[in-house]
C-alpha positions as CSV (number, residue, x, y, z in Angstrom):
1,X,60.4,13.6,-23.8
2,X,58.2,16.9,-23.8
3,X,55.4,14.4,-24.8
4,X,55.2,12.8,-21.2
5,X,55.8,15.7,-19.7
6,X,52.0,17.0,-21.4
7,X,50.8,13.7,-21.0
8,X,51.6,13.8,-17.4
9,X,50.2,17.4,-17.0
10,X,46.8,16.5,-18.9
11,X,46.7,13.4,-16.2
12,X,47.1,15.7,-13.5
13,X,45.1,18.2,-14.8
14,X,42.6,15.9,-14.8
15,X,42.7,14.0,-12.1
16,X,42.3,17.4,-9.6
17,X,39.9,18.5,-12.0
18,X,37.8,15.0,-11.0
19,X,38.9,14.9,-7.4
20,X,37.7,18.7,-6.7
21,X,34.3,17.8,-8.6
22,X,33.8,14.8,-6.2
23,X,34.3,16.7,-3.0
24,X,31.9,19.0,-4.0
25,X,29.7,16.1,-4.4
26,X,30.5,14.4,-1.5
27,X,30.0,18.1,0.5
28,X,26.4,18.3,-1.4
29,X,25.3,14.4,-0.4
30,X,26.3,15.4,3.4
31,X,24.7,18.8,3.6
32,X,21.4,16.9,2.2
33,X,22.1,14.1,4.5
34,X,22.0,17.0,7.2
35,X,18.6,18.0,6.1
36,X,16.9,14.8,5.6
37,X,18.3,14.6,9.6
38,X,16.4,17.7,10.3
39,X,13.6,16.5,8.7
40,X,13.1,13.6,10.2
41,X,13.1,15.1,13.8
42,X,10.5,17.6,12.4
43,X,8.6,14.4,11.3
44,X,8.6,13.0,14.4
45,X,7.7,16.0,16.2
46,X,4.7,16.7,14.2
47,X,2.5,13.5,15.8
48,X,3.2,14.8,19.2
49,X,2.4,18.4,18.5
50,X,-1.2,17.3,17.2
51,X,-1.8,14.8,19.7
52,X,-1.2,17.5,22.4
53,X,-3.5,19.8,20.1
54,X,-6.4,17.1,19.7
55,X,-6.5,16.8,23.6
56,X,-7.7,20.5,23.7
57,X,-9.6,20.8,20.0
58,X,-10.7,17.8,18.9
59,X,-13.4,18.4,16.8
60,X,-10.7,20.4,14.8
61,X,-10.2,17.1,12.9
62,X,-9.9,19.1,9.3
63,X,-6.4,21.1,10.6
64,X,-5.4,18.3,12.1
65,X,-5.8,15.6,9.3
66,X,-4.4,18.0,7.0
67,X,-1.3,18.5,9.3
68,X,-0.8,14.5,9.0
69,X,-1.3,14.5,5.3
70,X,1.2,17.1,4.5
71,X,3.6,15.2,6.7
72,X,3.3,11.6,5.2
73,X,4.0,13.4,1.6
74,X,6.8,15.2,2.8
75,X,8.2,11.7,4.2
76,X,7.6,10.0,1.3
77,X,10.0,12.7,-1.1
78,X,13.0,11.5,-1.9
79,X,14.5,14.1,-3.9
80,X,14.9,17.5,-3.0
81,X,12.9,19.0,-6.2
82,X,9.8,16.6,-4.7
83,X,10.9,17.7,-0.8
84,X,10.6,21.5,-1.6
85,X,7.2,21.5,-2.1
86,X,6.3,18.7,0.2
87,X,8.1,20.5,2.9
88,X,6.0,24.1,2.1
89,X,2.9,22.5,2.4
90,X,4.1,20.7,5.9
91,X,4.8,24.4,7.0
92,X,1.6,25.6,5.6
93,X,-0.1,23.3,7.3
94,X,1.7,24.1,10.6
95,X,0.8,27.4,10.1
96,X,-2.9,26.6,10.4
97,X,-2.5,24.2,13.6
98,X,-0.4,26.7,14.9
99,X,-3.5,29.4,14.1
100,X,-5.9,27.7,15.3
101,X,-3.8,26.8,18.9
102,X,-4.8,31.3,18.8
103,X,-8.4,30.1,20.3
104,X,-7.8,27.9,22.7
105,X,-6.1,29.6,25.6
106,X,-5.5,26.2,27.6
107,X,-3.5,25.0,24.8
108,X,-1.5,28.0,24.1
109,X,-0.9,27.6,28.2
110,X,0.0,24.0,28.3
111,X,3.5,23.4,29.0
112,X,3.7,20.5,26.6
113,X,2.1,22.5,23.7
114,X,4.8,25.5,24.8
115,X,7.9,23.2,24.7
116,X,6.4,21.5,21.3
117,X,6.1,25.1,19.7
118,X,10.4,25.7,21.2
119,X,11.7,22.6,19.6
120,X,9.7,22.9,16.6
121,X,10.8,26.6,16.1
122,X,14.5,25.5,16.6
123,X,14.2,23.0,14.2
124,X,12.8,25.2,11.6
125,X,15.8,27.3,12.3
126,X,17.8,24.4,11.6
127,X,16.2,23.0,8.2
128,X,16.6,27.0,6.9
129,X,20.2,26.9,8.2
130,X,20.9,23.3,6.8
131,X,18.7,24.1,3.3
132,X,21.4,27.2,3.1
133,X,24.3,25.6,3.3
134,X,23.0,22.7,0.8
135,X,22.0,25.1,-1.6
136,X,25.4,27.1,-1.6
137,X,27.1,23.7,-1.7
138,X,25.0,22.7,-4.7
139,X,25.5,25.3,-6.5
140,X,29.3,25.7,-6.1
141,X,28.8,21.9,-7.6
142,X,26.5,23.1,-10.4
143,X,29.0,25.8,-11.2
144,X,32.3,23.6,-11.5
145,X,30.5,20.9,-13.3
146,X,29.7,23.8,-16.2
147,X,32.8,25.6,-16.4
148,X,35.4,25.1,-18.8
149,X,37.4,22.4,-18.5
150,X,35.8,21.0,-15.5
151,X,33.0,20.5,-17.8
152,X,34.8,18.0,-20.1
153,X,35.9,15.7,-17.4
154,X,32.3,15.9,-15.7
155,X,30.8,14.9,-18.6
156,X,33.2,12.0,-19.4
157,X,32.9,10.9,-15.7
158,X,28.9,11.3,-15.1
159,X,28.8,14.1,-13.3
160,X,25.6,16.3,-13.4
161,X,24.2,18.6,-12.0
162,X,22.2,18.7,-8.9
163,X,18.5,19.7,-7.7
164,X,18.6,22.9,-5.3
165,X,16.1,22.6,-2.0
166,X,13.5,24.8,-2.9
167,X,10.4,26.2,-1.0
168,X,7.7,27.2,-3.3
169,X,7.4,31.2,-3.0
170,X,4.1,30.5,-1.6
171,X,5.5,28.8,1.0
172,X,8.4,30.8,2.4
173,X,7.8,32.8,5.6
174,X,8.9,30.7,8.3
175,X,5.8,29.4,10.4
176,X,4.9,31.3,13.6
177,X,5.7,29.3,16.7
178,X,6.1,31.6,19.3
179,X,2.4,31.6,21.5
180,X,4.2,31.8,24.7
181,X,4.3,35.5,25.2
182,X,1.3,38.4,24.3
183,X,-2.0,37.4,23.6
């Protein structure tokens, strides 16, 4: 009789050992799903931003190509160990367009180029807010799959551990998208 009873204790042990380990998963696949969301409106708002840009500085075609470059490699990560530095380069090159908008005064002006620079500084808000909350998620994950005795039933069930969303060192001041104010 006291045989079941620790039977049925190591089964339920077990099975909200599993079930806590895939909500965590679960948790970390839809705080990435919230920042491949993020990304993607970034990624579309990049085209716009240097089309508006080439209108005034055309022959700027190096800042510009680059800014094009670094967002068809940051589309074409898939994981976030490959988005991290995809994604600091993107910003980098921002950076630069963004720099160079400093000598054209009819740019800086245009109310286009102004609401661009708003909804592209909200969105970088919201990738570093969404990156946050992935990378706190993640590694709640990464701690429960190691611990003891979550780590036996992670291991018998293929859990393993997950890639934070990392910006190269290089790459982490925000870029600066606020031209609207002193010049």
């Amino acid at each position: 009789m006291w045989e079941i009873a620790v039977l049925a204790a190591l089964v339920g042990g077990t099975v909200l050992l599993y079930n806590g380990l895939v909500k965590l998963r679960e948790q970390a696949n839809s705080a990435w799903a919230d920042i491949d969301v993020q990304l993607k409106r970034r990624y579309d708002l990049v085209p716009n931003l240097v089309e508006t840009v080439k209108g005034y500085a055309s022959h700027e075609k190096d800042t510009l190509e680059a800014v094009i470059t670094a967002r068809n490699q940051a589309m074409a990560a898939t994981t976030p160990g490959e988005a991290g530095p995809a994604e600091g380069a993107l910003s980098g090159a921002l950076k630069s367009l963004f720099a160079l908008a400093e000598n054209y005064p009819d740019l800086k002006a245009a109310p286009g180029f102004q609401t661009l620079q708003g909804q592209l500084s909200e969105l970088e808000d919201d990738i570093q807010n969404a990156r946050r909350y992935y990378n706190a998620v993640v590694r709640d994950y990464n701690t429960r799959v190691q611990q003891v005795p979550t780590n036996v039933v992670a291991r018998t069930f293929g859990f393993r551990k997950r890639e934070f969303f990392e910006i190269p060192e290089s790459e982490t001041a925000v870029p600066r998208v606020d031209f609207g104010g002193d010049a």
